[in-house]
C-alpha positions as CSV (number, residue, x, y, z in Angstrom):
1,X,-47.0,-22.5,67.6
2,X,-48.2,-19.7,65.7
3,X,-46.3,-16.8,65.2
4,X,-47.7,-13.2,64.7
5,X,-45.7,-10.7,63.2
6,X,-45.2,-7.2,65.0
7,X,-47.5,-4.8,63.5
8,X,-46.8,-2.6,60.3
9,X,-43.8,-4.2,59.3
10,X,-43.6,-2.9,55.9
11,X,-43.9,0.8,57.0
12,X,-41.3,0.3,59.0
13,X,-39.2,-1.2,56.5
14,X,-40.0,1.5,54.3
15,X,-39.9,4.1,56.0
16,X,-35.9,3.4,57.2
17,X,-35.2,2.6,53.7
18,X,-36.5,6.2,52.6
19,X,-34.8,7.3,56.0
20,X,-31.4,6.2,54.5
21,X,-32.2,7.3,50.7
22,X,-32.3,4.2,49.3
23,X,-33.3,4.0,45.4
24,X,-35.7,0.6,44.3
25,X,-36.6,-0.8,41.2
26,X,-39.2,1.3,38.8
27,X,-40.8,-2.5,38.7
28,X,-40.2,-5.6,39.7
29,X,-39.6,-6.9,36.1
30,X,-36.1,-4.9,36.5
31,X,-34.9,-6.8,39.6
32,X,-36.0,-10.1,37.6
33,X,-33.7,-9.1,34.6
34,X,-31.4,-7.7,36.6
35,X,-30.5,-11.0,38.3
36,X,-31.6,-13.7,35.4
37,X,-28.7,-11.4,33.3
38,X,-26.2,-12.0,36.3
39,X,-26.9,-15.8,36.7
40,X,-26.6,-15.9,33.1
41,X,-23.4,-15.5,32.0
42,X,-20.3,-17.2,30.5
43,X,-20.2,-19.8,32.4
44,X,-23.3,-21.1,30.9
45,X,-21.6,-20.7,27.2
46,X,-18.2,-22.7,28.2
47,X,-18.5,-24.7,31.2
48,X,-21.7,-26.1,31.8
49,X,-21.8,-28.4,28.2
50,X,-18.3,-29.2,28.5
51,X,-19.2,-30.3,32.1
52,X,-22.3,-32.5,30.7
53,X,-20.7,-34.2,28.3
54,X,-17.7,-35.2,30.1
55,X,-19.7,-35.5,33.2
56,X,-21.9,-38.5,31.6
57,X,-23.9,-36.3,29.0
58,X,-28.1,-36.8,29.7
59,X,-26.9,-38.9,33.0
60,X,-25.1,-35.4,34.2
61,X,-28.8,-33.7,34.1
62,X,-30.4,-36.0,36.7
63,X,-27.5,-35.2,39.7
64,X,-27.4,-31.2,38.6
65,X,-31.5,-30.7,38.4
66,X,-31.3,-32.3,41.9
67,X,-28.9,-29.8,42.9
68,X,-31.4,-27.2,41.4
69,X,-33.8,-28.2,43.9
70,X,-31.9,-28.4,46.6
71,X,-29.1,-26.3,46.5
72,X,-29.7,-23.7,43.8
73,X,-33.3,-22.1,44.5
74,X,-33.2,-22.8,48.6
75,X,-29.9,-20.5,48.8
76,X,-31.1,-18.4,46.1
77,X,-34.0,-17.4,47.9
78,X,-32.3,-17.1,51.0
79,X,-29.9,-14.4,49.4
80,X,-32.9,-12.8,48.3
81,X,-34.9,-12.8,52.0
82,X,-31.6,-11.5,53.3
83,X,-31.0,-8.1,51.0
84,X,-34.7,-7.5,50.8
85,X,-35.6,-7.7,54.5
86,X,-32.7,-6.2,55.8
87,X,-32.7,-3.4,52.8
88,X,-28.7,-3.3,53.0
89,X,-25.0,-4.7,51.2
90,X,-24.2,-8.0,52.6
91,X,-21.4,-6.1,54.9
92,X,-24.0,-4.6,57.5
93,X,-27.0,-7.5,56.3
94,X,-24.6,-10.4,57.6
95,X,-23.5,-7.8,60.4
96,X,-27.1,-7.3,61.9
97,X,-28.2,-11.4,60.9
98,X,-24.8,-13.1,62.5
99,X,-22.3,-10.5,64.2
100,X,-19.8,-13.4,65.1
101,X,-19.3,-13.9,60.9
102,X,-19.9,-10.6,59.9
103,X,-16.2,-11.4,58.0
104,X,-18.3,-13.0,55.2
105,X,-20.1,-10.0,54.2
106,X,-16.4,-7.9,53.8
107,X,-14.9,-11.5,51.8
108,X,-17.9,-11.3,49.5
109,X,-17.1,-7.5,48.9
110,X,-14.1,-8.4,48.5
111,X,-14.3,-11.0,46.0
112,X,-17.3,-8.9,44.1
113,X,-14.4,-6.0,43.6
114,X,-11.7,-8.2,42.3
115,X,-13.8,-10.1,40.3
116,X,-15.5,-7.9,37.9
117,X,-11.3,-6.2,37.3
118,X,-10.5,-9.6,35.4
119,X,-13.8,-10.6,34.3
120,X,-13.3,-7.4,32.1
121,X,-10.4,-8.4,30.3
122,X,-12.9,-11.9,28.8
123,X,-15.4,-8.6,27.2
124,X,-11.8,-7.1,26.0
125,X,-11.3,-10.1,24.2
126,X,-15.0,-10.5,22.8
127,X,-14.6,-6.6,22.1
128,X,-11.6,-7.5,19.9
129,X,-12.9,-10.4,18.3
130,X,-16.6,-8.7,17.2
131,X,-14.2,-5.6,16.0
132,X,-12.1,-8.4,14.0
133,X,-15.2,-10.1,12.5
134,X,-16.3,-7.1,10.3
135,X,-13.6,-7.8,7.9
136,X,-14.2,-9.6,5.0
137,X,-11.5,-12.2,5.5
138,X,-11.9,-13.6,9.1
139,X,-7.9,-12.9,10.4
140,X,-8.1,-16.5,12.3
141,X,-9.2,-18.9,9.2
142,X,-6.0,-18.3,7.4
143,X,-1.8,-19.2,8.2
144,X,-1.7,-16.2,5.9
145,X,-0.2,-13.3,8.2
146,X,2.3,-11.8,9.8
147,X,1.6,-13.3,13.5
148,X,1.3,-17.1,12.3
149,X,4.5,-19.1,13.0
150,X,6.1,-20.7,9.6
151,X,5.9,-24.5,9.5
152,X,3.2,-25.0,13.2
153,X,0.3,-23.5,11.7
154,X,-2.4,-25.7,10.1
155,X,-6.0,-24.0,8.7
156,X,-8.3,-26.4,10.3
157,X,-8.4,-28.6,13.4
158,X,-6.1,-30.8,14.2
159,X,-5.9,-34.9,15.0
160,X,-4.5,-35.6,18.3
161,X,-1.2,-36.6,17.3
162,X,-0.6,-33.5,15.2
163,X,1.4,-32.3,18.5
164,X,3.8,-29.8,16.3
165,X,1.1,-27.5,14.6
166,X,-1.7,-25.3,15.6
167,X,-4.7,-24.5,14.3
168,X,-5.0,-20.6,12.5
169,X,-7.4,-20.2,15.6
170,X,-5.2,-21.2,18.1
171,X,-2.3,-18.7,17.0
172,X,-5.0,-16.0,16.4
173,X,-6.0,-16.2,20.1
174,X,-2.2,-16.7,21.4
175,X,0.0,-14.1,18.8
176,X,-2.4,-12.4,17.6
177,X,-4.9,-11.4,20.6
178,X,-2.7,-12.0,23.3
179,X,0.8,-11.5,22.0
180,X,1.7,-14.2,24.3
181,X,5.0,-14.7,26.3
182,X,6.3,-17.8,27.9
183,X,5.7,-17.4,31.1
184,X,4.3,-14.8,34.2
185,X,8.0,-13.9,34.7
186,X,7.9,-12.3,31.3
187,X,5.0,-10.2,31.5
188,X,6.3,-7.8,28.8
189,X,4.7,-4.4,27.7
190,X,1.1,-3.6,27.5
191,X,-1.1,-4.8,24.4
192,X,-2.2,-1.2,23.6
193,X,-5.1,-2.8,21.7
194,X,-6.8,-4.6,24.5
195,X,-6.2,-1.2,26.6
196,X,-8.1,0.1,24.4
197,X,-10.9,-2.6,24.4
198,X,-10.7,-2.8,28.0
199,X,-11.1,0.9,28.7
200,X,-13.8,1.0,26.3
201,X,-15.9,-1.8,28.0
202,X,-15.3,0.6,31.6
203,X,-17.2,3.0,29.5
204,X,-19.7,1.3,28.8
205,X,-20.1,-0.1,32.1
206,X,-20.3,3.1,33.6
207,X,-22.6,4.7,31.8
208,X,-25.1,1.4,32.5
209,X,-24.9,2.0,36.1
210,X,-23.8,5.5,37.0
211,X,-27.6,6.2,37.7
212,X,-27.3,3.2,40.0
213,X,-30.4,1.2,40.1
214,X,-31.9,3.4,37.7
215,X,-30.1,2.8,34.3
216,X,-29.2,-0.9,35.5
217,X,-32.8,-1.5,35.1
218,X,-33.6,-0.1,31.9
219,X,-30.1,-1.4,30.1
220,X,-31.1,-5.0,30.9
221,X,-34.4,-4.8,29.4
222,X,-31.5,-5.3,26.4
223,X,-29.0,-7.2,27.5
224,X,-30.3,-9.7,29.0
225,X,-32.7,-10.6,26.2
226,X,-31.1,-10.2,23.4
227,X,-28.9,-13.4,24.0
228,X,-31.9,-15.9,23.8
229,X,-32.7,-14.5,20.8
230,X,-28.9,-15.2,19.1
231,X,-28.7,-18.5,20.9
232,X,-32.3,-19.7,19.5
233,X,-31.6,-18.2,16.2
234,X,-28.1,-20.6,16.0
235,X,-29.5,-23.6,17.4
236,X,-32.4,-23.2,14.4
237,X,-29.3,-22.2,12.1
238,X,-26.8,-25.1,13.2
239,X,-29.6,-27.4,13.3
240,X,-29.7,-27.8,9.9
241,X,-25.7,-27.8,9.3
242,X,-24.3,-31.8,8.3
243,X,-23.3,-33.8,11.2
244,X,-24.9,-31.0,14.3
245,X,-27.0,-34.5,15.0
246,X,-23.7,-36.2,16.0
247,X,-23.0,-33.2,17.9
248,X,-25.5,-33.2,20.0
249,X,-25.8,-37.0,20.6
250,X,-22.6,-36.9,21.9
251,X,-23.9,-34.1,24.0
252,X,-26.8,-35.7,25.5
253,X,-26.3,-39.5,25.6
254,X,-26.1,-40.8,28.9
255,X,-23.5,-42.5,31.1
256,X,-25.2,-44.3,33.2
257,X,-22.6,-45.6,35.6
258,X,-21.0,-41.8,36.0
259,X,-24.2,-41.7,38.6
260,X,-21.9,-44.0,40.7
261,X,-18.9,-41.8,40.5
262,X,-19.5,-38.7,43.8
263,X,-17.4,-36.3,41.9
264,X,-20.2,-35.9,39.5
265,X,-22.6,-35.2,42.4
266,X,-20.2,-32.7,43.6
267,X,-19.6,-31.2,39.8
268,X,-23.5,-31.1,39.8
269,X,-23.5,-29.0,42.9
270,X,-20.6,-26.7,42.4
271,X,-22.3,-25.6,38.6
272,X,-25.6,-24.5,40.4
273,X,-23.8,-22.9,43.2
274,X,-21.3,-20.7,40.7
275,X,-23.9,-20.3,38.0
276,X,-26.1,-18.5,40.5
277,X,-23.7,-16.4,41.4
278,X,-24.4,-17.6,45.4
279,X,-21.7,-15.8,47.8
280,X,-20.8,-13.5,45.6
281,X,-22.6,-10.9,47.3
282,X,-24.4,-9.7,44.5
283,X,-27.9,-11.2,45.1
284,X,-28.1,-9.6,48.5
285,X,-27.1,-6.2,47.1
286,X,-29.6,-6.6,44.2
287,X,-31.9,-7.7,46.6
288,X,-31.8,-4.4,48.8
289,X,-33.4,-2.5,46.3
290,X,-36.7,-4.4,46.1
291,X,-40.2,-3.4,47.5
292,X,-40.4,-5.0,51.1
293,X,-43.5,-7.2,49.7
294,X,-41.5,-8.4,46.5
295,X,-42.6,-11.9,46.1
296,X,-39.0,-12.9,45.7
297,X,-40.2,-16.5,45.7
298,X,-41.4,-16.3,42.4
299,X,-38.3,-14.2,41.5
300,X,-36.0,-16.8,42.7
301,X,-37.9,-19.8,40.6
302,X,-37.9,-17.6,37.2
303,X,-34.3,-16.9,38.2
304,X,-33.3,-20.5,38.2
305,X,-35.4,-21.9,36.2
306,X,-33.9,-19.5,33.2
307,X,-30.3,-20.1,34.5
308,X,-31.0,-23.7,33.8
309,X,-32.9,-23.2,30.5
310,X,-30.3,-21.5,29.2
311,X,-27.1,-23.8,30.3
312,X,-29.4,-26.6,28.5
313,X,-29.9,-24.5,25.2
314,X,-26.2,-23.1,25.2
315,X,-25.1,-27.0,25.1
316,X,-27.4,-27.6,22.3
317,X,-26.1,-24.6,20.5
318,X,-22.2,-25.6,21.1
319,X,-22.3,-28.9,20.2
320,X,-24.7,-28.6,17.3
321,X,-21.3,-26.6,15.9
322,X,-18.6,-28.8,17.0
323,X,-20.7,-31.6,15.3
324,X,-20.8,-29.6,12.4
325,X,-17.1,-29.0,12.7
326,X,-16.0,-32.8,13.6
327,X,-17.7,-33.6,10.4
328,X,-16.2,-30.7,8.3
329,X,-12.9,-31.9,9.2
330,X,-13.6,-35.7,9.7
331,X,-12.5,-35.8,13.3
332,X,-14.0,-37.1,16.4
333,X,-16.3,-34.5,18.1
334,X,-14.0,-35.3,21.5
335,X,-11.1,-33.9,19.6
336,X,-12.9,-30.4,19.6
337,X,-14.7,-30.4,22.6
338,X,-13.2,-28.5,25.2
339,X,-14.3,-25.7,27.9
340,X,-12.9,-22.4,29.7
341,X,-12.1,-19.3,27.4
342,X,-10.8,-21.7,24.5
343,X,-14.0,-22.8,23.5
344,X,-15.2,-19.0,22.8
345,X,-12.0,-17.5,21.6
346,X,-10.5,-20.6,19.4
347,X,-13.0,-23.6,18.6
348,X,-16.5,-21.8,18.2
349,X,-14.6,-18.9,15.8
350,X,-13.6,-21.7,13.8
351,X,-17.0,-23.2,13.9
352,X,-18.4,-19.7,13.2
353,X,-15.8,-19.0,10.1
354,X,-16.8,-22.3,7.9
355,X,-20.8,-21.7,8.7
356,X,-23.3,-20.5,5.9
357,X,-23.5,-16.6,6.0
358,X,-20.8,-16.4,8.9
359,X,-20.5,-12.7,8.0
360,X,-23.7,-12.2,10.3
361,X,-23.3,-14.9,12.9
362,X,-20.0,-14.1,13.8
363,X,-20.2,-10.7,14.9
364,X,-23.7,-11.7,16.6
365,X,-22.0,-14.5,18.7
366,X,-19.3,-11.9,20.2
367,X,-22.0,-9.3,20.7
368,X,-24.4,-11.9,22.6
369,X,-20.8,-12.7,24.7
370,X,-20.4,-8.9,25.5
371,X,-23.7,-8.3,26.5
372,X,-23.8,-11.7,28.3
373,X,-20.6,-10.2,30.5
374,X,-22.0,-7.0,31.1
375,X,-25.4,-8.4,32.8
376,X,-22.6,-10.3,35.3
377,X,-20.2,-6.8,36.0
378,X,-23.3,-4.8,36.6
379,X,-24.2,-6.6,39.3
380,X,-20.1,-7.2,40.9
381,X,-19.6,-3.6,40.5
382,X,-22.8,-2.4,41.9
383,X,-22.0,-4.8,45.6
384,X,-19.0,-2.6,46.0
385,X,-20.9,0.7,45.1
386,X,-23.3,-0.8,48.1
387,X,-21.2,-1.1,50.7
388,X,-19.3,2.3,50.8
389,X,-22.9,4.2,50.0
390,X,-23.8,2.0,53.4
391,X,-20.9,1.9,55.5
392,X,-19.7,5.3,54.1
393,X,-22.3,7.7,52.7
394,X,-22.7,10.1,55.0
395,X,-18.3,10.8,55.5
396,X,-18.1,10.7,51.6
397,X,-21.4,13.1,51.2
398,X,-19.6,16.3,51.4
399,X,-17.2,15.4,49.0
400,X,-19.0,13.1,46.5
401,X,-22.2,14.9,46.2
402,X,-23.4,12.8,43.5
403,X,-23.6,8.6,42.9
404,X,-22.2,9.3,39.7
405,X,-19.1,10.5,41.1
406,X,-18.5,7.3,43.2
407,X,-19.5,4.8,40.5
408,X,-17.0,6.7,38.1
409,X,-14.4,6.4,41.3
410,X,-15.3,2.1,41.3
411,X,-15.1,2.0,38.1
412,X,-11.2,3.9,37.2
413,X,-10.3,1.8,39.9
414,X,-11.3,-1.6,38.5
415,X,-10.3,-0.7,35.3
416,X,-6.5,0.0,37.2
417,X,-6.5,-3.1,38.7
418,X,-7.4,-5.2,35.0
419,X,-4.2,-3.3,33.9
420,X,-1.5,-6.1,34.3
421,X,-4.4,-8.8,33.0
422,X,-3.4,-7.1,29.4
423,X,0.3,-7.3,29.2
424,X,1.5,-9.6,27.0
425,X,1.9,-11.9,29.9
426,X,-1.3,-11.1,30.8
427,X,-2.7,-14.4,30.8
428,X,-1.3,-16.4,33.4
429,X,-2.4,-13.1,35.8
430,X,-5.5,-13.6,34.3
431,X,-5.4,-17.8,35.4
432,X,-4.3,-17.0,38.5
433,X,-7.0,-14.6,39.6
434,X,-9.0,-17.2,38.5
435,X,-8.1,-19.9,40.3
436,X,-7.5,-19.0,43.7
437,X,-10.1,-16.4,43.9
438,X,-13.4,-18.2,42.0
439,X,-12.5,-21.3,43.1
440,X,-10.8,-21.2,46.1
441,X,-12.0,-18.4,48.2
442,X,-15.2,-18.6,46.9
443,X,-15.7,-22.4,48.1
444,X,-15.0,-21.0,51.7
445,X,-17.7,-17.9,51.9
446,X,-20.0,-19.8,50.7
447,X,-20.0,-22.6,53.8
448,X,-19.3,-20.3,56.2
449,X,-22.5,-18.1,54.6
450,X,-24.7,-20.9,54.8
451,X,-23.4,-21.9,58.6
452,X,-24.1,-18.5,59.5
453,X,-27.5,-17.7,58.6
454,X,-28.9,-21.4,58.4
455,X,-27.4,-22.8,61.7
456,X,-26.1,-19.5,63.6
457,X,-29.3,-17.1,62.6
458,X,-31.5,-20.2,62.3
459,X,-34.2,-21.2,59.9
460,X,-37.1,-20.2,62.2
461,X,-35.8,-16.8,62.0
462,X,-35.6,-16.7,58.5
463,X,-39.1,-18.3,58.5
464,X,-40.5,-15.3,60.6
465,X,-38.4,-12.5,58.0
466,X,-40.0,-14.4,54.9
467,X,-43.6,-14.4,56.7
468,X,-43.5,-10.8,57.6
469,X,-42.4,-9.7,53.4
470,X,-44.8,-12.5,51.7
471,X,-47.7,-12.8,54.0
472,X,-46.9,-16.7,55.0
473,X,-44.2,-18.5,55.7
474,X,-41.7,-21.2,53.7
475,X,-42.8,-24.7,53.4
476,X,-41.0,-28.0,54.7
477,X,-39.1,-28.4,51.6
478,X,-37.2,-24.5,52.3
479,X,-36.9,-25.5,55.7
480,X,-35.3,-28.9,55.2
481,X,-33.2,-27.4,52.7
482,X,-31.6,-24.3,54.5
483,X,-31.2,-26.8,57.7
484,X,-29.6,-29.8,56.5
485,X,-29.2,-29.9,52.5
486,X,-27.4,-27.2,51.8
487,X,-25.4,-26.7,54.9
488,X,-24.4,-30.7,54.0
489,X,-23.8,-30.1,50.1
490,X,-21.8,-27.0,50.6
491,X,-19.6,-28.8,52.7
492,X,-19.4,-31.6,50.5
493,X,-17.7,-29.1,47.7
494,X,-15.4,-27.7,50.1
495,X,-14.0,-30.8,51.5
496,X,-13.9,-32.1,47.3
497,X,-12.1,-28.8,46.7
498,X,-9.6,-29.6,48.9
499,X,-9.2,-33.1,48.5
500,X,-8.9,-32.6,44.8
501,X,-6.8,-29.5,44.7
502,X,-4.6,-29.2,42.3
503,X,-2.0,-26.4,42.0
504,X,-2.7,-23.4,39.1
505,X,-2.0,-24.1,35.9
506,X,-2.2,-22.2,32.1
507,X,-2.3,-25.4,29.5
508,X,1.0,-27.0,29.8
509,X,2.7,-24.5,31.9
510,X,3.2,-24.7,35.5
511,X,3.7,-21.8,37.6
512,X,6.6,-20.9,39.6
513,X,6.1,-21.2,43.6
514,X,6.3,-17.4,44.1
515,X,3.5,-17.1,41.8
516,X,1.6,-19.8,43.8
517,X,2.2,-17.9,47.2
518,X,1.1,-14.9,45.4
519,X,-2.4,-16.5,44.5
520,X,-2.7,-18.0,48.0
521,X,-2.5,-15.1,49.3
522,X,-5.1,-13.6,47.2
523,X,-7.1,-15.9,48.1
524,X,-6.5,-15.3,52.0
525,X,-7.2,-11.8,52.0
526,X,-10.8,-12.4,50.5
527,X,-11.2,-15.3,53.9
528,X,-9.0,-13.7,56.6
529,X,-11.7,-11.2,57.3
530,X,-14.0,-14.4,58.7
531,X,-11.6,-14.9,61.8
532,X,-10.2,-11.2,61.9
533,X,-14.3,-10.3,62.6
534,X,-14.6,-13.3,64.8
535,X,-12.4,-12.3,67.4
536,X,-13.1,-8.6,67.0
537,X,-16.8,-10.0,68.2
538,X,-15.5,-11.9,71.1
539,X,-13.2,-8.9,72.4
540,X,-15.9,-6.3,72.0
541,X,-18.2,-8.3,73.7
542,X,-18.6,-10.1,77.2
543,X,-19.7,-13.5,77.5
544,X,-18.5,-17.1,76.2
545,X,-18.3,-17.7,72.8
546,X,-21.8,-19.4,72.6
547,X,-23.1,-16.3,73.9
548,X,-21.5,-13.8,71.5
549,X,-22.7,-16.4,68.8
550,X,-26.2,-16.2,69.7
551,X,-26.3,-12.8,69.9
552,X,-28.6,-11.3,67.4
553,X,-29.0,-7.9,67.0
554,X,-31.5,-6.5,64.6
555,X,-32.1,-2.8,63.5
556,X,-35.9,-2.7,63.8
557,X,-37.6,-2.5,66.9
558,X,-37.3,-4.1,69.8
559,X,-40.0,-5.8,70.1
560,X,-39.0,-7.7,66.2
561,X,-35.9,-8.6,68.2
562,X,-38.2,-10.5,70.8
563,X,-40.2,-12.1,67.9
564,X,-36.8,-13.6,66.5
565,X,-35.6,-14.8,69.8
566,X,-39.5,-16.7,70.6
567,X,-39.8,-17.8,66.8
């Protein structure tokens, strides 16, 4: 059946958006930047070639570009239908799609403000390390000073059984850097260095987005191009660089039989669904500030598609180095090869400190790494920002009479909360944070996102919203996607995540079980809000639970509500 949409649906859009002040884009090649920076981060330096080559190298590319197509640009479009039609934070835009699991919008929020308070303290670190590669002696190549410990400290890498020593690198990152102590119980004083680096990359977030929308869109112009250019300009420089061949065989040559094993599958899926940032909130927010006719299916396909590009060319680039490194030092390239913040902070400097004309490359790598973080905070910071201007604005109007005000008020308080992340014990905070919240928590929004608007809202409706911004409706593919793949793939990774939980730990170091209860219930508060707003739903309203679950209620007219219910 052919479905007509109600007349002048882009005024009307419009018009409530002006109604409620609401900035957009200058053009639409901001919101594409914008969100190809967020997607971009990282993850895509550390995790994703770590994950390919362990994963079954070139074999790992067939399950994850399948998950591309059927995970990644599906719900990635579907975030982007959701903030652009409805013009609002995910709060209220998951309120007016699915008022039964309105709690999702208030976890994402939620995890969108924690995150970006410890995501902080990894640009810290890069802020440190680019500061520390102006010298002429890089202060992690040597055993030399006064942090290195007498008799464990070796100048180069290190064979597998060398158990008792530790690479220059290694001791740089831990004595050095972090000023490490032994455990969380022995968090120590504050490392008035990285408060220093910490408050300075606050600054520096503020001033990108204190004009909201605005400045966002011109800073990315920057940041989220000049990676590609430091990226391409090592892979053509590493390229050339004795035993970078070796490196990236051992990158790209396939497994075959890992196809067999479903944790790769589910490895595959869990890479797309992190690296594009999906239920985090962010996309929707984004999202709000487009034209109501933004073809946001092109915008999700660039989006992707350059997430993906440059996951590829970031494992070319890393293993190209540790190639050149394994053969420097004569050591398997698996003895180098790792992933998380060790690969940026202790293998690639070393990588960096033994290359041809290092004294440029080095301090380019940790400026590509800060600008590569920034893109992702932007975007955290500017959810929260979101929803109080939505559920808020008019209360905080007579007291915050300009954005700037509230942005500065987000951003002292994040940069509060990153506080304890940069005691000496900082670290195992920082692992913590990490674990329960951006695995654990985030594992849950997202299924019970998908559930809600694929199976509660329904794909017809999100059919008719899609036809009424772009002129025609999604094909089959979007359809089957949003009704059975993704739904069934999210809820593979959740029921993995749980089956293969494994309790938090920081390299050999276990945590104590207060600590654990402390992350758990971290990770609570961010999901608690998903039952807390189901039975607020059920009390405020009459009816069974299927009824107050089919409810839809939707701010435009009534007669777009009867359009929904008859699509």
């Amino acid at each position: 059946m052919e479905v007509r949409a109600a007349a002048n649906p882009k005024s009307c859009s419009d018009l409530r958006a002006q109604k409620r002040g609401r900035p957009t884009w200058s053009r639409d090649l901001e919101f594409i930047l914008v969100t190809v920076g967020y997607a971009v981060g990282l993850s895509n330096i550390w995790r994703f070639p770590y994950l390919c080559y362990h994963s079954g190298g070139g074999a790992f590319l067939i399950p994850y570009l399948i998950m591309v197509l059927l995970c990644g640009i599906p719900l990635l479009f579907l975030e982007f239908a959701i903030g652009q039609y409805t013009r609002l934070g995910p709060v209220h835009a998951f309120t007016k799609i699915c008022p039964l699991l309105k709690g999702v919008g208030l976890g994402t929020v939620f995890i969108s403000f924690l995150f970006p308070t410890y995501y902080a303290i990894i640009l810290s670190w890069a802020l440190y390390y680019l500061f520390s590669s102006f010298r002429a002696v890089l202060p992690w190549t040597s055993c030399n000073n006064t942090w290195n410990v007498t008799g464990k400290c070796s100048s180069g890498f290190l064979a597998g059984n060398s158990t008792h020593l530790q690479s220059a690198s290694q001791q740089f990152f831990d004595h050095r850097l972090l000023e490490k102590t032994n455990s969380i119980e022995e968090l120590g004083g504050i490392r008035w260095e990285l408060f220093g680096c910490l408050f300075a990359v606050w600054v520096i977030i503020y001033f990108c987005i204190f004009k909201g929308v605005k400045s966002t869109g011109k800073v990315v112009y920057f940041t989220a191009v000049f990676p590609y250019f430091i990226l391409i300009a090592l892979l053509i420089n590493n390229a050339q660089l004795p035993g970078a061949k070796d490196g990236v065989l051992y990158f790209v040559t396939p497994v075959w039989n890992k196809l067999f094993d479903v944790q790769v599958w589910v490895y595959a899926a869990a890479q797309v669904f992190n690296s594009l940032g999906i239920s985090f909130g962010s996309m929707v927010s984004l999202a709000s500030y487009n034209r109501f006719s933004n073809n946001i299916l092109r915008d999700a396909l660039i989006v992707s598609v350059c997430n993906s590009f440059t996951s590829i060319l970031a494992g070319f680039v890393i293993f190209s180095g540790i190639g050149y490194m394994a053969y420097t030092h004569n050591l398997p390239v698996d003895r180098i090869a790792t992933d998380g913040p060790g690969l940026v902070f202790v293998v690639y400097p070393e990588v960096l400190s033994t290359m041809p004309g290092y004294q440029i490359w080095t301090p380019l790598f940790f400026f590509m790494l800060v600008c590569l973080g920034l893109d992702s905070e932007f975007s955290n910071v500017e959810v929260t920002v979101t929803f109080i201007k939505d559920q808020y604005g008019a209360r905080l109007l007579p007291y915050v009479k300009r954005e700037e005000l509230l942005a500065l008020a987000v951003c002292v308080v994040c940069f509060i909360f990153g506080i304890p992340h940069i005691t000496k014990g900082g670290i195992y905070v920082f692992q913590l944070m990490d674990h329960y919240l951006a695995v654990v928590s985030l594992v849950f929004l997202a299924f019970f996102e998908v559930v809600a608007v694929c199976w509660f809202f329904g794909v017809p409706r999100i059919s008719v919203m899609v036809k009424r911004m772009l002129g025609k409706a999604p094909n089959l593919y979007f359809r089957l996607c949003w009704l059975l793949f993704c739904p069934l793939l999210v809820f593979g990774i959740l029921i993995s995540s749980i089956v293969k939980y494994t309790p938090v730990q920081y390299e050999k170091y276990k945590y104590p079980w207060w600590a654990e209860c402390v992350g758990w219930i971290i990770s609570l508060v961010s999901i608690v809000w998903i039952p807390l707003g189901i039975i607020q739903e059920i009390i405020s309203n009459k009816g069974s639970l299927i009824q107050v679950s089919l409810r839809v209620v939707f701010f435009y007219s009534s007669s777009s509500l009867s359009l929904f219910l008859s699509a």
